[in-house]
DRENZA-214071 format. One record per residue: x negated, y, z of N, C-alpha, C, CB in turn; residue in three letters. Coordinates in pm, 1 decimal, m for minus. Last residue first. Glycine has a CB too. Layout:
N
{pt {X,Y,Z},{X,Y,Z},{X,Y,Z},{X,Y,Z},"ALA"}
...
This chain:
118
{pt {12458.8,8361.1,951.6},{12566.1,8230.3,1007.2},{12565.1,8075.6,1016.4},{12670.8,8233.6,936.3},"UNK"}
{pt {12239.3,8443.0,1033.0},{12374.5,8488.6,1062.6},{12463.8,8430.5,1071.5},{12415.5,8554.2,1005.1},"UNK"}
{pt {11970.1,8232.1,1060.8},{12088.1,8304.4,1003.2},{12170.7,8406.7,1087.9},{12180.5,8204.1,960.3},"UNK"}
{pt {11660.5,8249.9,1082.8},{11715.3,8284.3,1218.8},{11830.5,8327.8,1114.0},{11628.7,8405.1,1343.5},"UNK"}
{pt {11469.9,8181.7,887.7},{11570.5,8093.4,946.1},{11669.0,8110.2,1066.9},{11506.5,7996.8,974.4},"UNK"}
{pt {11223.5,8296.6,874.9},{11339.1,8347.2,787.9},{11466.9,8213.9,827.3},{11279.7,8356.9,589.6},"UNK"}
{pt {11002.6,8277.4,1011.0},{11011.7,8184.5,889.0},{11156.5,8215.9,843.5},{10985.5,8014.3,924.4},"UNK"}
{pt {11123.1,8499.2,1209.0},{10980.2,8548.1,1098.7},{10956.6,8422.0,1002.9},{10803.3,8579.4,1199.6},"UNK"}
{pt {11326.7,8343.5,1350.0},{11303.8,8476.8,1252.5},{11212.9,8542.2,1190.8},{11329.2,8560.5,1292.5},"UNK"}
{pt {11190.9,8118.7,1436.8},{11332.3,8147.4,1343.5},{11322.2,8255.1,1274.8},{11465.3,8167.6,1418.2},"UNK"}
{pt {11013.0,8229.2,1619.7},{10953.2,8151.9,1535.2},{11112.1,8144.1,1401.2},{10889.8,7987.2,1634.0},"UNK"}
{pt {11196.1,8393.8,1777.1},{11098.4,8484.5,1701.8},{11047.8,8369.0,1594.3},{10962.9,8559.4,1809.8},"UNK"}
{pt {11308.1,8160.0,1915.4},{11393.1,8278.3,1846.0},{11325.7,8345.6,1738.2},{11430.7,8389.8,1944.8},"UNK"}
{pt {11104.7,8044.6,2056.1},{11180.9,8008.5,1959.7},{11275.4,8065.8,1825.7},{11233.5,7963.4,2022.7},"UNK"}
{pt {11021.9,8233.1,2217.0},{10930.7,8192.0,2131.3},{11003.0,8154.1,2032.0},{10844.6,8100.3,2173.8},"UNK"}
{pt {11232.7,8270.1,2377.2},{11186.2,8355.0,2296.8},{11072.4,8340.2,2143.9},{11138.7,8423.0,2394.1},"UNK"}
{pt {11217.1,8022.4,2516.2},{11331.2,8064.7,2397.9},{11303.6,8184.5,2350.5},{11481.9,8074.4,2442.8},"UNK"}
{pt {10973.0,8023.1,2629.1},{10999.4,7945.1,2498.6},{11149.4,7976.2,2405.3},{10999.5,7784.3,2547.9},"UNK"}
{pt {11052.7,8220.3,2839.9},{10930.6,8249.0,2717.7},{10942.7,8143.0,2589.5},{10757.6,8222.8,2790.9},"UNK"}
{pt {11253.3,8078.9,2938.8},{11245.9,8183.5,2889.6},{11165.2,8255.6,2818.3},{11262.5,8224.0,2946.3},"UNK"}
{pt {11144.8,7839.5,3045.7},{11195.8,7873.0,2990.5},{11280.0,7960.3,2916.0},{11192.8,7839.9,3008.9},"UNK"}
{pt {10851.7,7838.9,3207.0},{10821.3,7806.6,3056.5},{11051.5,7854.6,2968.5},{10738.2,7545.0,3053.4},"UNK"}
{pt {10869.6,7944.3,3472.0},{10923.9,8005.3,3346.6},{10893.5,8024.0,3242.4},{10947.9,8085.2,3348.4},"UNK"}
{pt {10595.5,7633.6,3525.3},{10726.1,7774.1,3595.9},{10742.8,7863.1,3464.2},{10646.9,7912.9,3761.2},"UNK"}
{pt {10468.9,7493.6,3268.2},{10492.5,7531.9,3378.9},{10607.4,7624.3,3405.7},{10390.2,7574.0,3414.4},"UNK"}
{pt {10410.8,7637.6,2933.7},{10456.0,7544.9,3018.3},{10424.6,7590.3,3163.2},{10397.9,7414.0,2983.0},"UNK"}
{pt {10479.0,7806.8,2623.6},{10459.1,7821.8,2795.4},{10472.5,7665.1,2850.8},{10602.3,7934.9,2880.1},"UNK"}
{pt {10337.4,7709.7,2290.1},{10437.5,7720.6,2396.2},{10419.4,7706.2,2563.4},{10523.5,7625.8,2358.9},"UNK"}
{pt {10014.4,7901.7,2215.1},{10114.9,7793.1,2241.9},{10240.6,7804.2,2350.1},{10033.9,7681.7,2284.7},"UNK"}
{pt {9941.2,8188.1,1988.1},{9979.0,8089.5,2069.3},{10073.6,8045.2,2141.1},{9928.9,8086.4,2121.4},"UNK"}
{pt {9886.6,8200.3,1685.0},{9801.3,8151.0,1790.4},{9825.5,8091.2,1898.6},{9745.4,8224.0,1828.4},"UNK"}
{pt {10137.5,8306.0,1631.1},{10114.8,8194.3,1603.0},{10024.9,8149.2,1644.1},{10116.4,8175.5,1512.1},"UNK"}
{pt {10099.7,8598.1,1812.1},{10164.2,8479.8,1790.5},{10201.3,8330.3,1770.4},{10175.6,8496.3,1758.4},"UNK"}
{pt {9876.2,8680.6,1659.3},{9858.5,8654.1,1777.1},{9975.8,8551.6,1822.3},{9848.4,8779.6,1848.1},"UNK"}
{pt {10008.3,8753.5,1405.3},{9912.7,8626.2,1394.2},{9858.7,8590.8,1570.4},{9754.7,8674.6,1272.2},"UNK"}
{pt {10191.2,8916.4,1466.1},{10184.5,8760.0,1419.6},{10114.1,8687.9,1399.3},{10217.8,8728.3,1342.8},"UNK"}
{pt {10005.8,9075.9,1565.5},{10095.3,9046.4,1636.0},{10134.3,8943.8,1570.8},{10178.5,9135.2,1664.4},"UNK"}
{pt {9869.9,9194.4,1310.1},{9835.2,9148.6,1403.4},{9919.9,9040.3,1480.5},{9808.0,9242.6,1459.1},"UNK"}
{pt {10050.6,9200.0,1115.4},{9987.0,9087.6,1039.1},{9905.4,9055.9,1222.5},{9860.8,9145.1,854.8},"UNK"}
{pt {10183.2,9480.0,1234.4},{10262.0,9363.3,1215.6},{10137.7,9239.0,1209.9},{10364.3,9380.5,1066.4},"UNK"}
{pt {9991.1,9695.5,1281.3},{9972.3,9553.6,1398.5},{10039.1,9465.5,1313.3},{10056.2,9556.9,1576.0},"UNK"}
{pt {9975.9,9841.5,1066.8},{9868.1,9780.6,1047.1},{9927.0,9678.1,1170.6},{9719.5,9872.3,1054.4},"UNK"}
{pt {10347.8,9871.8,967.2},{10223.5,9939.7,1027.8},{10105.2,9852.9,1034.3},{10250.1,9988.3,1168.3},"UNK"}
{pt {10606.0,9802.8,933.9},{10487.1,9776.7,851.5},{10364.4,9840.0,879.2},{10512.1,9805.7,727.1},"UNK"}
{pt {10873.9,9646.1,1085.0},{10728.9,9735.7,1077.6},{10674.0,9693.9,979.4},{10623.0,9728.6,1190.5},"UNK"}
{pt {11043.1,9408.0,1081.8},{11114.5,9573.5,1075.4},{10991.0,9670.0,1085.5},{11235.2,9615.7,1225.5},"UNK"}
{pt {10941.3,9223.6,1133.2},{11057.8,9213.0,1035.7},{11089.5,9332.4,1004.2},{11176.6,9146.0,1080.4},"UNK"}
{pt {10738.5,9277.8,1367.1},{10708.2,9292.8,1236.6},{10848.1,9253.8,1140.9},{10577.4,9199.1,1208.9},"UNK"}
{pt {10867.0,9182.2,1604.1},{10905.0,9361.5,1577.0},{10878.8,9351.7,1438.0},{10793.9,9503.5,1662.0},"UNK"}
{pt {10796.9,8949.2,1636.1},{10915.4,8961.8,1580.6},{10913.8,9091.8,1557.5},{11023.9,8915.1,1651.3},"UNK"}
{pt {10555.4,9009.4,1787.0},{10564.9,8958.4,1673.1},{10715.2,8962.3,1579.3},{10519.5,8832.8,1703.9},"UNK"}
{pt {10689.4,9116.0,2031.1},{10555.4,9196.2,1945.1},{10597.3,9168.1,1791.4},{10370.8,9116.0,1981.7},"UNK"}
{pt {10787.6,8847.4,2100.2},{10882.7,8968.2,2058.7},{10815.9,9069.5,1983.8},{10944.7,9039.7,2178.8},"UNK"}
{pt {10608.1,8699.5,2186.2},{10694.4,8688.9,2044.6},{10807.2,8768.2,2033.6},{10748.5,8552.4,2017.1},"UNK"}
{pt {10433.1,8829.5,2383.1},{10362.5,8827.1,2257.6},{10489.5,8777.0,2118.4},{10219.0,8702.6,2284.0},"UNK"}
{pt {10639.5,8797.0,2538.6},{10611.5,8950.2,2521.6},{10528.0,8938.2,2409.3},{10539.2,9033.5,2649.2},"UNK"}
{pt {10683.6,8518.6,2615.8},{10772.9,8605.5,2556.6},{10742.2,8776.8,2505.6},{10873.5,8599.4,2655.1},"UNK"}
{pt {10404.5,8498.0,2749.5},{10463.6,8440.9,2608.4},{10577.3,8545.7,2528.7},{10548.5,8285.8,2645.4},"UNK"}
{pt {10447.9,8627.1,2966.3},{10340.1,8709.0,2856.4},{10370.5,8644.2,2762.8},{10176.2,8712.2,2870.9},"UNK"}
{pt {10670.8,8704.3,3155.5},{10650.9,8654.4,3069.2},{10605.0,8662.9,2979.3},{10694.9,8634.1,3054.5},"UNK"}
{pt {10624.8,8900.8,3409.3},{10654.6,8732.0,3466.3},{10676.1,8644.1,3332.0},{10821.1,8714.1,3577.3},"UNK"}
{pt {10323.4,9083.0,3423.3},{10474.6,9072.9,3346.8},{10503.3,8894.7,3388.8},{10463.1,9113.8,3125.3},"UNK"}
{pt {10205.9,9221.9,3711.8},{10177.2,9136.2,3593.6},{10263.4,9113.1,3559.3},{10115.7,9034.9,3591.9},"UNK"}
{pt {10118.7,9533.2,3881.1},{10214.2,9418.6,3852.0},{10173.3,9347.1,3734.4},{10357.0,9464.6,3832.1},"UNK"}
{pt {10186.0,9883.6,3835.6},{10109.5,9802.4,3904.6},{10232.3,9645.2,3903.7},{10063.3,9890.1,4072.3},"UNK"}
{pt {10318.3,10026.3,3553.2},{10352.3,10026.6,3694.6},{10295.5,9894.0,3717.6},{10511.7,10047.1,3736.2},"UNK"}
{pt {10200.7,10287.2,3302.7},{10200.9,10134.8,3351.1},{10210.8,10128.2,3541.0},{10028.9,10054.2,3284.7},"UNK"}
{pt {10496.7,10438.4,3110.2},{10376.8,10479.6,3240.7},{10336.8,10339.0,3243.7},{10437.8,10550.7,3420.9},"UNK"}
{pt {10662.7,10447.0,2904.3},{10538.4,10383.3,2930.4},{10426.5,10384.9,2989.7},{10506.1,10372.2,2870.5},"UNK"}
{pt {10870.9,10533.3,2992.8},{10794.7,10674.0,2918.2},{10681.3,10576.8,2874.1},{10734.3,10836.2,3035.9},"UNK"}
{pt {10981.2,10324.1,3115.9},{11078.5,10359.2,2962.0},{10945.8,10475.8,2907.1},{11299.0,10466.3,2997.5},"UNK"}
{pt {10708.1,10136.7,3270.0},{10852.6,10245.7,3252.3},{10881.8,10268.2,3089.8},{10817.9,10429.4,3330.5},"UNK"}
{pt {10587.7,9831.3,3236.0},{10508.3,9969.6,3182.0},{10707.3,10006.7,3230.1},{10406.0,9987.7,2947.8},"UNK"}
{pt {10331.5,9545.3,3302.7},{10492.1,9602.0,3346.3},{10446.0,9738.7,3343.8},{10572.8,9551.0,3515.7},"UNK"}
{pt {10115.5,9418.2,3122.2},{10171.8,9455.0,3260.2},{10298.8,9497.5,3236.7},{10095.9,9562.7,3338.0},"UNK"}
{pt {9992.4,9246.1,2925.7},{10093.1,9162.6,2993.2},{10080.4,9235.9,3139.2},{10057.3,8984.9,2989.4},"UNK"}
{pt {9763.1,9418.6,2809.9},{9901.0,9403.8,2719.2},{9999.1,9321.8,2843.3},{9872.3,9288.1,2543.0},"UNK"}
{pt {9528.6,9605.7,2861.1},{9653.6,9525.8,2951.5},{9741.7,9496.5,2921.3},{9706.5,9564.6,3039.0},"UNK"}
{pt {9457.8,9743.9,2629.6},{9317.7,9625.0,2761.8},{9418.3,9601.1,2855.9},{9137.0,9724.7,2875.4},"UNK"}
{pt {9615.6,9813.2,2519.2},{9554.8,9726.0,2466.8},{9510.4,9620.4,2570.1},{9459.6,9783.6,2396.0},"UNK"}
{pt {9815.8,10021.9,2518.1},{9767.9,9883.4,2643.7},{9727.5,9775.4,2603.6},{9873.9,9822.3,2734.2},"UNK"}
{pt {9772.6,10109.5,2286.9},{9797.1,10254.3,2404.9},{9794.3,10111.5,2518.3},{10006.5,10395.6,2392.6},"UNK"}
{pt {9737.2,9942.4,2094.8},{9654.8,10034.1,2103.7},{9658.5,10116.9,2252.2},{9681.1,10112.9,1986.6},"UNK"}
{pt {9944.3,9797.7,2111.5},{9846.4,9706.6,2053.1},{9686.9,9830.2,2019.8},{9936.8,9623.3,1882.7},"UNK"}
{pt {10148.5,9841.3,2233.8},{10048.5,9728.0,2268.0},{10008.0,9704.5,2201.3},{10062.3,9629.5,2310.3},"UNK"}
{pt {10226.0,10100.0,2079.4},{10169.5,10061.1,2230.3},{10133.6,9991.6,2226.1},{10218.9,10043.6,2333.0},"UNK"}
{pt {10248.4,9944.1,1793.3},{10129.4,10093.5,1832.6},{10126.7,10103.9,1968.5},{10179.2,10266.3,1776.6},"UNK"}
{pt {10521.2,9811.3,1852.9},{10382.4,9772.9,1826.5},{10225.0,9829.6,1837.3},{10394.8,9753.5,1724.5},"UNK"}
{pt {10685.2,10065.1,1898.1},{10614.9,9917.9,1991.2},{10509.9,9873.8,1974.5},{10669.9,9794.3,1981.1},"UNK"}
{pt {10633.6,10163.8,1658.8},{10581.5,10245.4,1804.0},{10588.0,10143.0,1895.5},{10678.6,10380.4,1864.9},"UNK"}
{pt {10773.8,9972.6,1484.2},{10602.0,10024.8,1471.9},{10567.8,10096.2,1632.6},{10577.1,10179.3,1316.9},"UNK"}
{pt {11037.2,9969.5,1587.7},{10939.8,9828.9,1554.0},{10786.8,9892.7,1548.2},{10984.4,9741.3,1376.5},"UNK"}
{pt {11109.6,10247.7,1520.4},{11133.9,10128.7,1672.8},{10995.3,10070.8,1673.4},{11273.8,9969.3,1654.6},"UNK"}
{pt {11093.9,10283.6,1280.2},{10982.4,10378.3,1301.9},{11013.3,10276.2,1460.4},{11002.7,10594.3,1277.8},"UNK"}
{pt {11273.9,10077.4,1209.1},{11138.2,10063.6,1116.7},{11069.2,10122.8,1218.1},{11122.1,10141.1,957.0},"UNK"}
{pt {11521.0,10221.9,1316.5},{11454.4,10095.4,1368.8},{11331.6,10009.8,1314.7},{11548.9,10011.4,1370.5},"UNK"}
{pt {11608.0,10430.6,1138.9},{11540.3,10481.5,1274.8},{11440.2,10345.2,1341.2},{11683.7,10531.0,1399.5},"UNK"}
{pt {11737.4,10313.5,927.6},{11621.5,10314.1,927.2},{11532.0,10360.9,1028.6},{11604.5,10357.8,840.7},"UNK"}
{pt {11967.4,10109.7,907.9},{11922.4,10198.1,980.8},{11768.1,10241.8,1016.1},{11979.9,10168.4,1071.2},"UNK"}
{pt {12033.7,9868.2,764.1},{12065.6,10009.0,785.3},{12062.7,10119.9,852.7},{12127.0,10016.0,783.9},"UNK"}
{pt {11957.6,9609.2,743.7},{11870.2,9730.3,666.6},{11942.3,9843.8,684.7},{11845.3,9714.5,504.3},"UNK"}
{pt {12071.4,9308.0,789.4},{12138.4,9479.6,732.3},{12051.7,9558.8,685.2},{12202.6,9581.5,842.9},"UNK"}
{pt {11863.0,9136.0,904.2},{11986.0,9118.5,826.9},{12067.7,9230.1,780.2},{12066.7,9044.9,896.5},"UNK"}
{pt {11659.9,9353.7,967.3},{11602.1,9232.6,823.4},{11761.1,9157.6,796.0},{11439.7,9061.9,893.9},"UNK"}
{pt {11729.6,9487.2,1173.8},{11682.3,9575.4,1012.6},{11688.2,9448.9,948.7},{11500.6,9670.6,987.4},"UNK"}
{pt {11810.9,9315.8,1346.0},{11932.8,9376.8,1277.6},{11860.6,9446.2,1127.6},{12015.4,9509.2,1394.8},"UNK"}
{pt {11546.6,9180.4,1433.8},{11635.2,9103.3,1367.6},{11774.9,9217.6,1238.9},{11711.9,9010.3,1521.2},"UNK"}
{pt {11437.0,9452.6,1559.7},{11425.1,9404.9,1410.8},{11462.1,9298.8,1355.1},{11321.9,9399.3,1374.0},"UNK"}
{pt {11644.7,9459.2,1745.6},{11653.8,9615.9,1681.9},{11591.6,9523.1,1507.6},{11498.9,9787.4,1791.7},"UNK"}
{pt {11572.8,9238.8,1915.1},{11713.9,9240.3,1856.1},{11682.5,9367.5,1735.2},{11853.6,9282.5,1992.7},"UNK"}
{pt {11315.9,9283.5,1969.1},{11329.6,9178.2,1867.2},{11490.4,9184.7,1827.0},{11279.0,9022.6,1930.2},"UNK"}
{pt {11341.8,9485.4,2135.3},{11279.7,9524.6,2025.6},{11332.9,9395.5,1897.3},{11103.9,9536.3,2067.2},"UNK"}
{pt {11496.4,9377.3,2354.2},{11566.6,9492.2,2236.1},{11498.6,9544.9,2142.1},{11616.5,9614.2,2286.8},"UNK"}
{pt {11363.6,9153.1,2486.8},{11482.9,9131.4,2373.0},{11530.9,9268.4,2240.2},{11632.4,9105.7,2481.5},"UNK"}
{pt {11237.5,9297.2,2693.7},{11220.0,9188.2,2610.7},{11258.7,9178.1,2441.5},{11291.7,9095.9,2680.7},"UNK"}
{pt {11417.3,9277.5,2923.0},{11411.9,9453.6,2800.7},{11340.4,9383.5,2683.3},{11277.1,9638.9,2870.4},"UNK"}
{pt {11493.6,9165.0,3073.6},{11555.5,9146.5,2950.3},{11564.6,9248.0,2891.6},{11665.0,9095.8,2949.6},"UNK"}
{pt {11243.9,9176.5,3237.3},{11228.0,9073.9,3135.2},{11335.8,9081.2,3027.9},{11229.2,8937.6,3199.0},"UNK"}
C-alpha cells in the first residue's frame, strides 16, 4: 500500500519543479497499465515487472487517487480518464476508510491546485 504514494509523489514534484522530465514518461506508463494492461482488474496486487499476484488491493480508493493524481505530470489519453474516474468516486467508508481518504484527500489538493509547498 505504500507503493501507492510514489506515483502521486513523482507527479506532485513535476507540477511544483518541472525538472525532470523522466517523471512525465512515470506518470503516463502508470497510467497506460491501469488503464489498459489491467484494465479488467484494476484493484489487484501486481510486482515491480507488473506480473499480477493473486489477491485484492486492501485500497482501491486510494489506487483510483493516485491514478488520478499521476495526471499533473501525464498527458497521455488516461489523464482526463483517471480523473474523471476519480471524481466519480466517493470517499471510503468502513474498515481502512483511512488511508484511502487521505489519499483521496491529498490527490483532491493537488489536481484543484491547492496542494502548496508552503
Amino acid at each position: 500500500s505504500d507503493a501507492y504514494r510514489t506515483v502521486a509523489n513523482v507527479a506532485l514534484d513535476w507540477a511544483w519543479f518541472g525538472a525532470d522530465a523522466r517523471f512525465k514518461t512515470i506518470a503516463a506508463n502508470h497510467q497506460r497499465f491501469f488503464c489498459e494492461t489491467v484494465a479488467d482488474h484494476p484493484y489487484g496486487i501486481y510486482a515491480i515487472d507488473g506480473t499480477i499476484i493473486e489477491g485484492e488491493a486492501l485500497h482501491p480508493v486510494a489506487m483510483i487517487a493516485v491514478n488520478a493524481q499521476a495526471s499533473l505530470a501525464s498527458e497521455n489519453q488516461y489523464a482526463r480518464e483517471c480523473v474523471q474516474k476519480f471524481w466519480d468516486t466517493p470517499l471510503r467508508e468502513g474498515d481502512r476508510r483511512y488511508y484511502d481518504n487521505c489519499l483521496y484527500l491529498f490527490a483532491m489538493l493537488a489536481l484543484s491546485g491547492n496542494y502548496r509547498i508552503y
